[in-house]
N, C-alpha and C positions, 0 to 999 in steps of 0.2 A: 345414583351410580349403580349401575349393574356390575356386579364380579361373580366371580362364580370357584368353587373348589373342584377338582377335578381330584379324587378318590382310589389310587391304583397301585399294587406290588410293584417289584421293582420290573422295568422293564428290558434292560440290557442294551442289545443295539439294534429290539426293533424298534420303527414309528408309527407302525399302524393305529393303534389306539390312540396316539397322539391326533394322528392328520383327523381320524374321525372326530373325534369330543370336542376337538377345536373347530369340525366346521360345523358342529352342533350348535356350540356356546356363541360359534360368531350370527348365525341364523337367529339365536336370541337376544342379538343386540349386546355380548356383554362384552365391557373393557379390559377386566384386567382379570388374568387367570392363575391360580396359585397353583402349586401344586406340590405336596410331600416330601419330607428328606429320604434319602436313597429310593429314589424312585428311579432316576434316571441312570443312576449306576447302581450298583452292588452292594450292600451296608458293609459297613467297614471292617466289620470280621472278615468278611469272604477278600475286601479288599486288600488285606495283608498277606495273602498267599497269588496276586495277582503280581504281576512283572507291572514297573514303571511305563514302560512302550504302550501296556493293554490301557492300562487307565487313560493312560494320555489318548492312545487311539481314539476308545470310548467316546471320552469329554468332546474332542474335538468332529467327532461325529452329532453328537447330541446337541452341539452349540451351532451347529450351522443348518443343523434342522431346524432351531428353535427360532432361530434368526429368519428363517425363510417363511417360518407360520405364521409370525408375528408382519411381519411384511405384509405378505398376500391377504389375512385378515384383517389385518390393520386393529392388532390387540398386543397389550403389554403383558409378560408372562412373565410371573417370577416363579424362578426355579433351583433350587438348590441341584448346587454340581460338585464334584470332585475334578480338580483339574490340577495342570502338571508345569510348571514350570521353572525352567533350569534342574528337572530331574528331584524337585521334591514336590510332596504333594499335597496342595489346599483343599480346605473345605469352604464351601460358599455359598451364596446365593446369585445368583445374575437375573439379571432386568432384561427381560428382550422387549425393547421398545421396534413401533415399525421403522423408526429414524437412527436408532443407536441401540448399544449394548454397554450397558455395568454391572461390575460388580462388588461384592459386599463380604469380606472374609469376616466370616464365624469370629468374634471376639474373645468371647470364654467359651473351652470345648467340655464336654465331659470329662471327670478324670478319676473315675472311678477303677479297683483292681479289677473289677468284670466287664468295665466298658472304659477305656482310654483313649478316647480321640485325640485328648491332649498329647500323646504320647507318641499317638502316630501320627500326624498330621503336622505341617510346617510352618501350622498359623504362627504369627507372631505374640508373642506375649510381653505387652507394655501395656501404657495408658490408656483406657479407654476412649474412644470415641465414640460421637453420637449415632445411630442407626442409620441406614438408608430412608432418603425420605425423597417423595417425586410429587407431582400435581397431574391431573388428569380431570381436566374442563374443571377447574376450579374444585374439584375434593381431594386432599390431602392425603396422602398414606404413609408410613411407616412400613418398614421389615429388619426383624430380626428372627433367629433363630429359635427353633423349642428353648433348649434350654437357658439361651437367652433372658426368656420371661421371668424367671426366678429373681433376675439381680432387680434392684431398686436403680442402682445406680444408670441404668441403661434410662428408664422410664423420666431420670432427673433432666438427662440430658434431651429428652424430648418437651419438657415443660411447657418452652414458650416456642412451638415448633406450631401449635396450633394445628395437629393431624386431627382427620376425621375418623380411618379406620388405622389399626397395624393389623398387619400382615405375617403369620406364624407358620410357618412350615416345621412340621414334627416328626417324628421318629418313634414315638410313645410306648412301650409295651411293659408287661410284667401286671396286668388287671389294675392300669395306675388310673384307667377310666376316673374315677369319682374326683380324684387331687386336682387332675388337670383341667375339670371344670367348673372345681372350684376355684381355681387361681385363674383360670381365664376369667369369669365370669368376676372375679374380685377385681382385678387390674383392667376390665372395661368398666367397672362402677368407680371406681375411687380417679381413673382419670377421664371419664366420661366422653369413651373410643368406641366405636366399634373393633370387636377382634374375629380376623376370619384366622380358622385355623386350620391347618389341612393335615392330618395325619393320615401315613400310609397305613397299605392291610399288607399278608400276606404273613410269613414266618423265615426264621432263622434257625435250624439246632447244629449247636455245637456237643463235646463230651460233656457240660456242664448244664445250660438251660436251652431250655425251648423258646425263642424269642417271639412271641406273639404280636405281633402287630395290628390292634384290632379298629384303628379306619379311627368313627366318633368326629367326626370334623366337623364344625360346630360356625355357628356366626353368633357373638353376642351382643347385645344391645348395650348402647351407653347408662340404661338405666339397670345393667346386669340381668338383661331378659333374655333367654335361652331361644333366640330366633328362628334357628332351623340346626338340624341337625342328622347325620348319615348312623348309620349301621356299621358293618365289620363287612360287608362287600364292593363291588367295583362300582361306582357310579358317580356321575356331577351334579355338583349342588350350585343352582343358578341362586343369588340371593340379590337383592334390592338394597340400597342403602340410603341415608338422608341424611343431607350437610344440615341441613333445619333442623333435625333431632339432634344430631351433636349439639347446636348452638342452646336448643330449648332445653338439651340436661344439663349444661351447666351453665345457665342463668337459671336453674331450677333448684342445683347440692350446691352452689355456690361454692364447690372446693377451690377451683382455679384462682378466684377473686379474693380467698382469704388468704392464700400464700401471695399473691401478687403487693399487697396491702403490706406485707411483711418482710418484701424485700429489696424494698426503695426506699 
């Protein structure tokens, strides 16, 4: 399976960079395209001094570009969006397939006093459910969100889901480089995944911090091997993946087969 991370600031409401790297990636045969949190819109500080109408404007401009690339290339793009409906405002991810479009509302946000998505955003807060999950010529993927990856409980609900990669779009900044590849690289060995991760570049400052955003978008191996990986500038990262490696790492750590033994 070919997927590829595409690498970039935010970009507001141009497409150019888009239309390019997408007829790049498609020229290299790849399927499915990740790309970044607030890439496509504004990060969500700037978003809180934005009118409802702009966002909305925004989202519904960026969702029918993404709908048209995914078409004419005939590739599946997941992309985290900010979108607007009945006048509050979600955070998410969407699936541009060339046949349809879903999507995937953020289930726990950040809710931190310096960073509060929870507080601004309209997600719902109840029971958990499982991830977005799709197939693409027989290899399985997951998505969920950066900060997603922290809970256990997301990764329970994938157990018997049998993906081969998940799919992480980030937002990452504050020099958190080293944590976050540790826990990438820990959560593809213990459930024996690959994880493509995509974090944006670019920055933020407000009266308080500098928000750095420094790229690091990463593929890891089901046996926790550090595949490929980018820099803190704009670029796409084409990566290879194998449904046979998943299979031969875990008939190799045997984790799967000792919980399955244990719950029937």
């Amino acid at each position: 399976m070919k997927a590829a991370v595409l690498q970039l600031n935010a970009q507001g409401m141009s497409s150019t960079k888009l239309y390019n790297y997408v007829r790049i990636a498609s020229k290299k045969e790849v399927r499915v395209l990740l790309l970044g949190e607030y890439v496509l819109n504004p990060f969500f500080k700037e978003l809180e001094h934005m009118s409802v109408s702009m966002i909305k404007e925004q989202a519904l401009h960026q969702i029918k570009i993404l709908k048209e690339l995914s078409l004419t290339y005939n590739m599946t793009i997941i992309a985290p969006l900010v979108i607007v409906k009945k006048d509050e405002i979600y955070k998410c991810i969407a699936k541009f397939a060339p046949a349809s479009t879903s999507y995937y509302n953020q289930q726990i946000l950040i809710n931190y006093a310096h960073w509060n998505e929870e507080k601004f955003f309209a997600n719902e807060i109840t029971q958990l459910q499982a991830p977005m999950v799709f197939k693409i010529d027989g290899f399985k993927f997951a998505v969920m969100n950066g900060f997603e990856l922290h809970f256990d409980d997301f990764f329970a609900k994938l157990r018997n889901k049998n993906i081969d990669c998940l799919l992480v779009p980030s937002v990452s900044t504050f020099e958190s480089y080293e944590r976050w590849k540790a826990l990438v690289l820990t959560r593809a060995f213990t459930h024996n995944i690959y994880i493509l991760r995509a974090n944006r570049i670019g920055e933020y400052q407000d009266k308080e911090f500098i928000w750095k955003f420094y790229g690091d978008s990463i593929l890891a191996s089901p046996n926790a091997e550090l595949l490929n990986h980018l820099g803190n500038t704009e670029e796409l990262m084409i990566v290879d993946m194998s449904h046979t490696d998943v299979v031969r790492a875990r008939r190799t750590w045997g984790f799967k087969e000792a919980i399955s033994k244990r719950t029937h």
